[in-house]
C-alpha positions as CSV (number, residue, x, y, z in Angstrom):
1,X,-34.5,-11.9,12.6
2,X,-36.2,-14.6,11.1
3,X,-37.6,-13.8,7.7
4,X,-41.1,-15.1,9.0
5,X,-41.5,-12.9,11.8
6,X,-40.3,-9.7,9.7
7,X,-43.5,-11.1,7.1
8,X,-45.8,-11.1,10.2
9,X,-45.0,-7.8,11.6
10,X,-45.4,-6.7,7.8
11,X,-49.1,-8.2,7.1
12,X,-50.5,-6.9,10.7
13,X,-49.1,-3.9,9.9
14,X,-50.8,-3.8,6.3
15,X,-54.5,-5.2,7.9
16,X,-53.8,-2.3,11.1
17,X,-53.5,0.6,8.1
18,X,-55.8,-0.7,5.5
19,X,-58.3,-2.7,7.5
20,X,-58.8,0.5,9.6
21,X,-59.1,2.7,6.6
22,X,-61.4,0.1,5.3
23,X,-64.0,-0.1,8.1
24,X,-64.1,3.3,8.2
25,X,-65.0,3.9,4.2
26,X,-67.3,1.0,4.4
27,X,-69.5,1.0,7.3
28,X,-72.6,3.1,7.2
29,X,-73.5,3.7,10.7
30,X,-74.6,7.4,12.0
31,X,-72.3,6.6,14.9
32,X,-69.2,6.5,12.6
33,X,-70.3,9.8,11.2
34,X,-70.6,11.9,14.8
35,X,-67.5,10.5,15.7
36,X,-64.5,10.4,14.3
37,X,-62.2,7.1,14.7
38,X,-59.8,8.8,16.9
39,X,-63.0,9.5,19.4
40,X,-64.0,5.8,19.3
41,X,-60.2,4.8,20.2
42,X,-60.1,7.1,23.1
43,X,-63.3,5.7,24.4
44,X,-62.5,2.0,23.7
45,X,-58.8,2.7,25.4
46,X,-60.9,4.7,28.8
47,X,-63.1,0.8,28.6
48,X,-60.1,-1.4,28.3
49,X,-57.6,0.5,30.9
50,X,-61.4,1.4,33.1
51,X,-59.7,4.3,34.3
52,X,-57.2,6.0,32.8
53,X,-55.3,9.4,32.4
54,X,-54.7,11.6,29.7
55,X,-51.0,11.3,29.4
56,X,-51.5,7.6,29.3
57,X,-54.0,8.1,26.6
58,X,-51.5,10.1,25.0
59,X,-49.0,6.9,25.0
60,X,-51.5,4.6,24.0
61,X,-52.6,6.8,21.0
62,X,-48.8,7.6,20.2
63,X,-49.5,11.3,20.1
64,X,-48.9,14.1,21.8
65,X,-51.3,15.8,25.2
66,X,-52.5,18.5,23.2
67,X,-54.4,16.3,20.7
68,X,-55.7,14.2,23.3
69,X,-57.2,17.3,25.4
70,X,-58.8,18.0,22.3
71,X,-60.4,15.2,22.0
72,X,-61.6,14.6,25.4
73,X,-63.1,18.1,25.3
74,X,-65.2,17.2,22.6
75,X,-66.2,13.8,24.1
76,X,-66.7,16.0,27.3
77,X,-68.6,18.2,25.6
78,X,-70.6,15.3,24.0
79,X,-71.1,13.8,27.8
80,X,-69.7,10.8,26.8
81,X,-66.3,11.0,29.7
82,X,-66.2,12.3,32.7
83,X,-63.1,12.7,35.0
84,X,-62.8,11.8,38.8
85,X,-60.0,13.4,41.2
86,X,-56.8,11.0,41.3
87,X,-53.8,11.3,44.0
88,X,-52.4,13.6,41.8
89,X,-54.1,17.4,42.0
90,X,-52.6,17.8,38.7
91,X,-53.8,14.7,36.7
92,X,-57.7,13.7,36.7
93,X,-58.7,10.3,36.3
94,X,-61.0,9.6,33.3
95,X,-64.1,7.8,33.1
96,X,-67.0,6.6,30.5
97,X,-70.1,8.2,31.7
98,X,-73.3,5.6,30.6
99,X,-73.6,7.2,27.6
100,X,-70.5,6.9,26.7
101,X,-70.5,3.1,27.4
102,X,-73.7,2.9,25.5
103,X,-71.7,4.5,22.3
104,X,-68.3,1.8,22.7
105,X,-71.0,-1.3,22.8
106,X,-72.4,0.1,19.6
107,X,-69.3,0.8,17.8
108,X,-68.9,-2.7,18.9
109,X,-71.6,-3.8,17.5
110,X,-71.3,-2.6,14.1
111,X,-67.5,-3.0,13.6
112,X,-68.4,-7.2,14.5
113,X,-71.1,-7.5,12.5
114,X,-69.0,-5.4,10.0
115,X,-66.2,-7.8,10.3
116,X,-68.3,-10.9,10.5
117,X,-69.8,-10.5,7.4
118,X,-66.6,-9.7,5.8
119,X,-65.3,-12.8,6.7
120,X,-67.7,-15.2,6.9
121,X,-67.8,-17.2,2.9
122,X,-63.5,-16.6,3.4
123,X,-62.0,-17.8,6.9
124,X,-63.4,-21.3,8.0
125,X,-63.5,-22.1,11.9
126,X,-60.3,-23.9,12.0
127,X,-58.6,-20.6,10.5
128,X,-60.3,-18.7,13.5
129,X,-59.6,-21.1,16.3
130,X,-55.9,-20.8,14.6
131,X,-56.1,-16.9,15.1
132,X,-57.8,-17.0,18.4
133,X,-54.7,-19.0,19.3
134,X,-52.0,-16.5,18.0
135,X,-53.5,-13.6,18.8
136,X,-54.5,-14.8,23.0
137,X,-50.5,-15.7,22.8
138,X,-49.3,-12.4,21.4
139,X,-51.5,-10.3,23.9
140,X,-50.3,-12.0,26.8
141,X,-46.8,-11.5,25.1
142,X,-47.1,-7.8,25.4
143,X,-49.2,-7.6,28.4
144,X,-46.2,-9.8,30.2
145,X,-44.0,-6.9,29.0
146,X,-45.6,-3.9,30.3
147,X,-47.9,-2.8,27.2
């Protein structure tokens, strides 16, 4: 593998674990304190797949149905997802409910303005154009291959 590649995987990897553990000890929002950054993924992965099941979740989040059904009990339990019947009596379908919609475009919100300050005096447009590029290419990469 080319040496390059193995560097890239490396740094995404590095801004994934510490850019995440980052935004979480940095931003001050009451949001990020009701929920916990699990709960925000599950309801930004119920956005982006629109609807979705639990054992997909449960790929998605790389973790096992049991910690998933605890999560969606509490966001349940917060109103924030609903479920819907599917063709399957034994799976539901889950859904945001408006208030859980309300929540994702918040946590939104403050994780770009977050980000945008972080970056703004250190990555120029060119750099961000140059990202935008890479990053359109890779998602369409792993969308083309079933992720």
């Amino acid at each position: 593998m080319d040496k390059r590649i193995k560097e890239a995987v490396s740094l995404f990897e590095e801004v994934l674990i510490y850019g995440t553990e980052r935004v979480i000890r940095s931003v001050d929002d009451p949001l990020w304190r009701e929920y916990s950054p699990e709960q925000i993924q599950v309801l930004k992965l119920i956005h982006k797949e629109g609807e979705v099941t639990s054992g997909r979740l449960a790929v998605l989040q790389g973790v096992h149905k049991s910690a998933i059904s605890n999560r969606l009990k509490k966001l349940k339990e917060k109103e924030l997802v609903d479920t819907k019947p599917s063709g399957d009596k034994r799976e539901k379908i889950l859904v945001l409910t408006q208030l859980g919609e309300s929540v994702i475009k918040r946590s939104d919100e403050v994780l770009h303005e977050y980000i945008g300050k972080l970056m703004s005096n250190q990555v120029d447009d060119q750099e961000i154009d140059q990202f935008l590029v890479m990053f359109r290419k890779i998602s369409k990469i792993m969308k083309m291959n079933g992720v």
